[in-house]
N, C-alpha and C positions, 0 to 999 in steps of 0.2 A: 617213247613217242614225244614229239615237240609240236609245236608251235612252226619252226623252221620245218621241220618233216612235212605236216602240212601244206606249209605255203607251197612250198619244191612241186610237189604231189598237186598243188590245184595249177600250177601255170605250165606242166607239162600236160594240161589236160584230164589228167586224169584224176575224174572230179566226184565218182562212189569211192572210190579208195580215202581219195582224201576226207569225203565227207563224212566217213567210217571213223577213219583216225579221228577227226574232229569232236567227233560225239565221243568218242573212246575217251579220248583230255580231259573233256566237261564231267564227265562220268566220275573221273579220281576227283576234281575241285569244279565245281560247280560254277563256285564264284570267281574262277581265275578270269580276269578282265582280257587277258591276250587270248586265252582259249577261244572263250565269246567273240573275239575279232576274228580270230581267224575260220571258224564256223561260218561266221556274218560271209566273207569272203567267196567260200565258196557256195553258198546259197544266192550267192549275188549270181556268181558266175551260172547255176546251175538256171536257176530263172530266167536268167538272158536270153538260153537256147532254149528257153519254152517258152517265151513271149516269139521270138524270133520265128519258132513252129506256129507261135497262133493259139498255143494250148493254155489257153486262159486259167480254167481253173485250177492246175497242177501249178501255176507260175502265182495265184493268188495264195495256195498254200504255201509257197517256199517265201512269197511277201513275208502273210503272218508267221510265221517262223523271224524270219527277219528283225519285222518289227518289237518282236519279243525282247530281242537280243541288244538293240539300238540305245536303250536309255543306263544299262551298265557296262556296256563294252568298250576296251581301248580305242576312243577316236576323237584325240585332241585335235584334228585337223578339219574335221566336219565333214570327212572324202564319205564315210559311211552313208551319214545323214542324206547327203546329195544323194547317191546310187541309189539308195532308195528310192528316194521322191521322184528317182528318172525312171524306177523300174515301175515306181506304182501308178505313172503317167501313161505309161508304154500299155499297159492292160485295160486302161477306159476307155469307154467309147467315144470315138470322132477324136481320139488321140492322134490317130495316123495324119487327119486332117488337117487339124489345128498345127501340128507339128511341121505338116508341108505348106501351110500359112506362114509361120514365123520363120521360118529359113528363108522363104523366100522375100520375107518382108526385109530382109538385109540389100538383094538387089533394088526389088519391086514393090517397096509399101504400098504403095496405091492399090494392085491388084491382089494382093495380100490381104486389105483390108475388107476388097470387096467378096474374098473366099471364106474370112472370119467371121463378114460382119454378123449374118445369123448365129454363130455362136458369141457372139459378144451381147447380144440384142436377148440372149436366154440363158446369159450365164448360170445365173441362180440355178440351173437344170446341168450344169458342167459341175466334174466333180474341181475341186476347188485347187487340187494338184494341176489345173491347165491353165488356173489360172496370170497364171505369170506368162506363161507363151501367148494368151490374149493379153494380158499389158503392155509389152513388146511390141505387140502387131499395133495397138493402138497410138503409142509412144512413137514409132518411126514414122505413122501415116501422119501425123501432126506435124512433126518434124519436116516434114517430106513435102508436106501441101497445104502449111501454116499462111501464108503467102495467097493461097487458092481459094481457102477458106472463110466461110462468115465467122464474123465473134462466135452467133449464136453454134453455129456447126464446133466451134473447137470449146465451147463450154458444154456445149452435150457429150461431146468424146471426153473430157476430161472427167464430168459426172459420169460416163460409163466404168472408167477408171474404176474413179472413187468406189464402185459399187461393188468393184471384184474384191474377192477374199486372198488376192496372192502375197505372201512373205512379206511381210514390215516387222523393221524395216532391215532397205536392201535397196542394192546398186540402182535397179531400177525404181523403185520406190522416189531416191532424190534426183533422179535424172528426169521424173515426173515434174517434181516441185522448180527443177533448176527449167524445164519448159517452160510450166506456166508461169512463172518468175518473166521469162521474155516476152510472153504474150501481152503479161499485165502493162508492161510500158509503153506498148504502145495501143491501148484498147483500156480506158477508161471504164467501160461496162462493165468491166471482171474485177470484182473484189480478190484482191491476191490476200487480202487479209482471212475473208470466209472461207478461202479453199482452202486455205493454211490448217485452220481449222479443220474444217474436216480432213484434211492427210493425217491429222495430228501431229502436231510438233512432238510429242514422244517418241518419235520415229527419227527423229533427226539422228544419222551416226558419227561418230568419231569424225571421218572425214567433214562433214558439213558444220563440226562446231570449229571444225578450224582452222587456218590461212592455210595454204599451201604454194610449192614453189615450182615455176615451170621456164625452163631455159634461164634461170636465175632471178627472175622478176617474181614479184610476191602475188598472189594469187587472192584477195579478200577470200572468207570464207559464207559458203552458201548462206549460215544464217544473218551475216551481217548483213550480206545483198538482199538478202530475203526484209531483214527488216530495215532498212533503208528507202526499200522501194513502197514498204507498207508506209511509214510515215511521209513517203514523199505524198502517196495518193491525197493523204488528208481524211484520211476515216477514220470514223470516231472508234476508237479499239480499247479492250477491256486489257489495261498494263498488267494486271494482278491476274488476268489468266495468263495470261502469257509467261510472266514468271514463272507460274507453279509450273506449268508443262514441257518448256524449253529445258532441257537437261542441264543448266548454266549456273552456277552461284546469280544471286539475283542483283546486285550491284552488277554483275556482266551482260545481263540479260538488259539492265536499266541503262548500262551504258551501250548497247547496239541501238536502243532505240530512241538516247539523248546524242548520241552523237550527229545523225542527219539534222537536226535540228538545232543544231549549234552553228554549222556550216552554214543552215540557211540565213538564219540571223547575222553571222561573217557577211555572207554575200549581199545580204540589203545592204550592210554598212557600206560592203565596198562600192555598190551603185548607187549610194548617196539617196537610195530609199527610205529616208530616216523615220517618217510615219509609220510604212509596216514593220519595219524594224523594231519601233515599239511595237506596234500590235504581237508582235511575233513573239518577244518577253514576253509578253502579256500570256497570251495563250499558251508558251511553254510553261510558265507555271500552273496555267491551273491545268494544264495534262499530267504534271511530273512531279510538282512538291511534294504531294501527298506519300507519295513511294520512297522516301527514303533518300539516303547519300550516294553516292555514287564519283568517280572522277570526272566525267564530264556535264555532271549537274554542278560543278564545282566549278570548270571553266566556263560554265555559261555567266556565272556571279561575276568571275572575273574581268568578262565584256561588259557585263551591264556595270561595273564602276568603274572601266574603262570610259564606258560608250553614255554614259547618263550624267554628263558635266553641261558646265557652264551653266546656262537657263535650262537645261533637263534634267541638272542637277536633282531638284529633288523628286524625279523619279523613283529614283534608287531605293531609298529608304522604305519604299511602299512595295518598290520588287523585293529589297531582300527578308522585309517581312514576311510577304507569301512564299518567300523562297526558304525558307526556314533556318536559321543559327542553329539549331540541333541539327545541321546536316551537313555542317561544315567536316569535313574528315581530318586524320591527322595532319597530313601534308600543310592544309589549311593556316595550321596553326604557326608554322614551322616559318623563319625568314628563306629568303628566294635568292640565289646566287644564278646572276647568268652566264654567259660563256666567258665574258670579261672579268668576273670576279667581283662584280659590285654587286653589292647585298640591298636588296629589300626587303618591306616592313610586309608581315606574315599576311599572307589575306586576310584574313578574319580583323586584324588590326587596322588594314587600310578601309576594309567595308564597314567596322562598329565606327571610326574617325570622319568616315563620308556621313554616316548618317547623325552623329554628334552637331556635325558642321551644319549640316542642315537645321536641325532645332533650335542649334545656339541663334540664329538669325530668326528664326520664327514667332512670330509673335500676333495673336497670342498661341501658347504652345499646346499640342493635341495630347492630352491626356493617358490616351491609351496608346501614343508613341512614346510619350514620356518613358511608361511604366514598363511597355516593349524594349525600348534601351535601355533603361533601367537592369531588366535581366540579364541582356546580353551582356554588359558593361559585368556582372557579378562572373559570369562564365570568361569574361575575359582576364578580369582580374586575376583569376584561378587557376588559368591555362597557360599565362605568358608570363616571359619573363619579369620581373620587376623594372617599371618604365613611367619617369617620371609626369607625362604627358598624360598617359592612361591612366594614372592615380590622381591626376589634377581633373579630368572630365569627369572623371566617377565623383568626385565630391562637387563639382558642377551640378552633375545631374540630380545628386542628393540635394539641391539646394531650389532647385526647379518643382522639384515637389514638398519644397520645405523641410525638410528633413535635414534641421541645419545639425542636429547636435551627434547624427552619422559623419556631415560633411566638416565638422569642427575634429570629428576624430582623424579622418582621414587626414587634412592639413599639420594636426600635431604631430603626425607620424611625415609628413615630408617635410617638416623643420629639423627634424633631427640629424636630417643631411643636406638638405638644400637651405639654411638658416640665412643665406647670403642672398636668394631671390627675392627680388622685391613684392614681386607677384605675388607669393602665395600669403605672405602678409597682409596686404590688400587684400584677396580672396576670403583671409579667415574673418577680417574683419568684415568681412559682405554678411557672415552668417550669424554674426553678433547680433542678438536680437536685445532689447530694451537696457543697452548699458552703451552708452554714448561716452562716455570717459574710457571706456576699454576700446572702443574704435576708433577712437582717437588717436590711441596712445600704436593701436597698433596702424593704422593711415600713415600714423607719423612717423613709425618703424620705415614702411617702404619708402619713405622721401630720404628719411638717412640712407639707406643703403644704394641708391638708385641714382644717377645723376643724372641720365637723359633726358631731357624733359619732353623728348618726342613719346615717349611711354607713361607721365606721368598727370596726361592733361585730365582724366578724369580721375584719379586720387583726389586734387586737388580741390576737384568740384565737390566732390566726397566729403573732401574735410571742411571744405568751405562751408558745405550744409550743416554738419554736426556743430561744427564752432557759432553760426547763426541762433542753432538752438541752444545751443550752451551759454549764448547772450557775449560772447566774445565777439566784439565783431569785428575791432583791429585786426585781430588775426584773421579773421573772415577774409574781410578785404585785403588782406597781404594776398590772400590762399589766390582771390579770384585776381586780381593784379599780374601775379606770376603764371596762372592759367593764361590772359592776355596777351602779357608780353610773349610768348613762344606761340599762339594760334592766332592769326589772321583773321577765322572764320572763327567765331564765335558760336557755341551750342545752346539752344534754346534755354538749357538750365545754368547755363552765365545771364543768360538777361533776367531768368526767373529771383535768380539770387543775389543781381545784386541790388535788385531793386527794392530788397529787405533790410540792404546794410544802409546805415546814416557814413554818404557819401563825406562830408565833412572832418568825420574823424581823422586822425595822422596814422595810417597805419606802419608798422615797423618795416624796416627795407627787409625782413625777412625776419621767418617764423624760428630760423634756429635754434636761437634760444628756448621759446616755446614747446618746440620738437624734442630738444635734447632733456629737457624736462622731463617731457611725457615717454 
C-alpha cells in the first residue's frame, strides 16, 4: 500500500477504501509525514459531503481528526491549513450567511455590508474563523463608499476592523492599512500614526517591507508610504517604538522616517523659505539625533553645510553639535568623487573645518564649543588621512585653550616635513610662552623663508612687540616701517607700537642681519 494507492482511491471517489488504506499506512509508521497527508486528504474530502448534507456533527469529528493531523503533516504549501479553516467555517453558525455577504460584496459592497453588518456589530459572539469574510465585507464597503462617507463613519468601520480576530498578518490585513493610508491624506482627524499602532506594525509582510515593480515603473513600498505620510502629518510619534516593532534593521526603519524630512527641508530651500528651513533643521534634530546614524541623517548634515553659509554660517556648528560626530557613518569619512571625477574633501572634514572657521573668528570663544571641537578634532585626527591643514587646526585649537605644550608637539612633528612653511614657524612661536628670545628667533625663521609680504604683515607686528620688549627698538622700528610700506591701512597695534619706539632713532634698511643671526 502507498501513499500514491491512496490518492488514486480518494479522487476516484472512493473515499472508505481509501480512508482504510490510509489508517492501514499510519498503522506500519505512525510518524510517516506523507501518510498524515494523505489521510488529511481524504478526511478533507469525506467532511465536505457531510457539511454539504448539513450533518454537522459527524463533519465536526472528521474536523478533529483533521486537526490532529495538521501540525506534523506534509504541507509545505499551506493548501492543508487552508481546507481546513474552509471546512471549519463551513459548519458554524451564520456561515451560510456571512459567506453570501462576502461574495456578494465583490459586485454589491454596500448591500453586502448592510446583510453583515449585525454580524460585524457582534463579532466577539462569531467564531473567529468568519472572521476574515467580515474583513472583506467591511474593506470593500469602504473602498466602495469612502467618498459617501463621514471621517467619523469610516473610523468606526475601521475600529470594527481592528476588533476582529482574523489572520495577521495577511493580504488583507495590508490592503486594510494601504486603505486607511489614503483616507489619512486627505482627513486630518485620522491619526494614521495610532492606527498603525494598533494593526501592529509586526504584521507588516515581506511584500509591504519592499518596493515593487508594475509595468516597469518602481512601486515605493507600503511602509515607506506608510511612513512618509506619518511624518508628513506632523505628530508627535514614539521613533524607538517604531523601530523595535517594524521588522527592518533600525538604521532602515530611521531612514523611511529621515528621509520625508530631508525633502521637506530641500523643498523650503527650493521656495526660498529660508526661516522655516531653519526651523525645520531645528526640529529635525531634536526628533532624530538622539537615535543613532543612519544615510539620510547623514544627507541632512550635508544640506545644513551646504545651506548654513555666508551670515547663517554659524548656524552650523550649533546644528552639527545637536546632530552628533558619533553619527557620522563610514562613507562620511571617505572623499566624494562625482560623475566627473573630481574628488572632494570627506564630509566629516568639510563639517569639523565649517565649524573651525567659525571659532577661529569668534571672539570671545564659547568654551564648551571649544572643548566640543576639541573632541571632534581627536576623532578626526584618527579617522583621516594625514593632512596638513587638519594637523595645523588641531594644534590651533590646542592653543585656544592653552594647551600650548600639546600645540608645540604637534608643530615639531609638521616641521619634519613642512620645514620650508612659513606659517607654521610663526604658529609655533604663538605658543612660546615666557622666552621672547626663542620667539624671536623663530618670527625670524618665517621672514627668512617667506617673501610675500602680503602674508607677512602681522609676523612683523609680532616681532616688532617682542624687539620693543627686548629694548631693541631699531629693529623695532625697522619691523614696523616694513609693516607700512606694504599696508595702506594701518592696524590698531601699528599705532599702539609705535608710539613706544623713540621715533628719532636711524633704524637699519632691514633686519637681515639681525634675523640671520637669530
Amino acid at each position: 500500500m502507498s501513499v500514491k494507492e491512496v490518492t488514486l482511491l480518494r479522487k476516484s471517489g472512493k473515499l472508505k477504501e481509501a480512508y482504510k488504506m490510509a489508517i492501514e499506512d499510519l498503522k506500519e509508521d505512525k510518524n510517516n509525514s506523507w501518510a498524515q497527508m494523505s489521510l488529511f486528504w481524504v478526511l478533507r474530502d469525506i467532511c465536505q459531503q457531510l457539511c454539504n448534507r448539513n450533518v454537522t456533527d459527524k463533519a465536526k469529528v472528521c474536523l478533529k481528526e483533521m486537526s490532529l493531523l495538521l501540525p506534523t503533516m506534509m504541507d509545505d504549501s499551506g493548501a492543508g491549513k487552508k481546507a481546513y479553516i474552509n471546512l471549519f467555517k463551513q459548519i458554524q453558525p451564520n456561515a451560510d450567511a456571512i459567506s453570501k455577504a462576502v461574495e456578494l460584496s465583490k459586485n454589491n459592497p454596500s448591500r453586502a455590508y448592510v446583510l453583515a453588518k449585525n454580524y460585524i456589530d457582534s463579532a466577539n459572539k462569531i467564531d473567529s474563523a468568519l472572521h476574515e469574510d467580515l474583513g472583506w465585507v467591511i474593506y470593500r464597503y469602504i473602498k466602495a463608499e469612502v467618498s459617501n462617507l463621514t471621517s467619523l463613519e469610516v473610523r468606526t468601520l475601521l475600529k470594527d476592523y481592528i476588533y476582529l480576530k482574523n489572520e495577521r498578518p495577511s493580504m488583507l490585513h495590508s490592503q486594510m492599512l494601504n486603505l486607511a493610508l489614503s483616507f489619512s491624506k486627505e482627513h486630518s482627524d485620522f491619526s494614521l500614526y495610532r492606527f498603525f499602532l494598533l494593526w501592529e506594525p509586526e504584521n507588516l509582510r515581506y511584500e509591504d517591507l519592499n518596493k515593487s515593480y508594475y509595468n516597469g515603473s518602481e512601486i515605493p513600498s507600503l511602509i515607506s508610504r506608510i511612513c512618509r505620510q506619518i511624518i508628513s502629518s506632523g505628530e508627535n510619534i514614539d521613533i524607538e517604538k517604531l523601530c523595535e516593532k517594524i521588522n527592518l534593521p533600525k538604521s532602515e526603519t530611521l531612514d523611511l522616517l529621515r528621509e520625508p524630512q530631508f525633502w521637506e527641508i530641500m523643498n523650503l530651500h527650493k521656495e526660498g523659505k529660508t526661516h522655516k528651513m531653519f526651523e525645520a533643521f531645528s526640529t529635525y534634530n531634536k526628533k532624530n539625533a538622539v537615535y543613532g546614524a543612519s544615510h539620510w541623517h547623514s544627507e541632512v548634515l550635508k544640506i545644513a553645510e551646504r545651506y548654513m553659509s555666508g551670515q547663517e554660517a554659524w548656524r552650523f556648528i550649533y546644528f552639527f553639535k545637536d546632530w552628533g560626530y558619533e553619527n557620522l557613518i563610514d562613507i562620511d569619512w571617505k572623499e566624494e568623487i562625482d560623475n566627473n571625477g573630481n574628488i572632494y574633501k570627506p564630509l566629516a572634514v568639510k563639517a569639523a573645518k565649517k565649524c573651525y572657521e567659525y571659532l577661529k573668528e569668534l571672539h570671545p570663544r564659547d568654551a564648551g564649543l571649544v572643548s566640543w571641537l576639541d573632541s571632534l578634532y581627536n576623532e578626526l585626527i584618527e579617522r583621516t588621512k594625514k593632512d596638513e591643514w587638519i594637523l595645523r587646526q588641531r594644534a590651533i585649537i590646542y592653543t585656544w585653550q592653552q594647551r600650548y605644550d600639546l600645540a608645540i608637539k604637534v608643530y615639531k612633528s609638521l616641521l619634519l616635513e613642512m620645514s620650508e612653511k612659513y606659517y607654521v614657524w610663526s604658529e609655533l612661536a604663538d605658543c612660546i610662552q615666557d622666552n621672547n628670545e626663542l620667539k624671536i628667533a623663530l618670527f625670524s625663521k618665517s621672514l627668512l623663508i617667506e617673501r610675500n609680504e602680503d602674508f607677512l604683515g602681522s609676523i612683523h607686528l609680532n616681532l616688532a612687540d617682542l624687539l620693543i620688549k627686548e629694548g631693541l627698538m631699531p629693529e623695532a622700528l625697522c619691523e614696523l616701517n616694513t609693516y607700512k610700506k606694504f599696508h595702506e591701512k594701518t592696524s590698531p597695534k601699528y599705532q599702539e607700537y609705535i608710539e613706544q619706539v623713540d621715533i628719532s632713532v636711524i633704524p637699519p634698511n632691514n633686519n637681515k642681519l639681525f634675523i640671520s643671526v637669530h
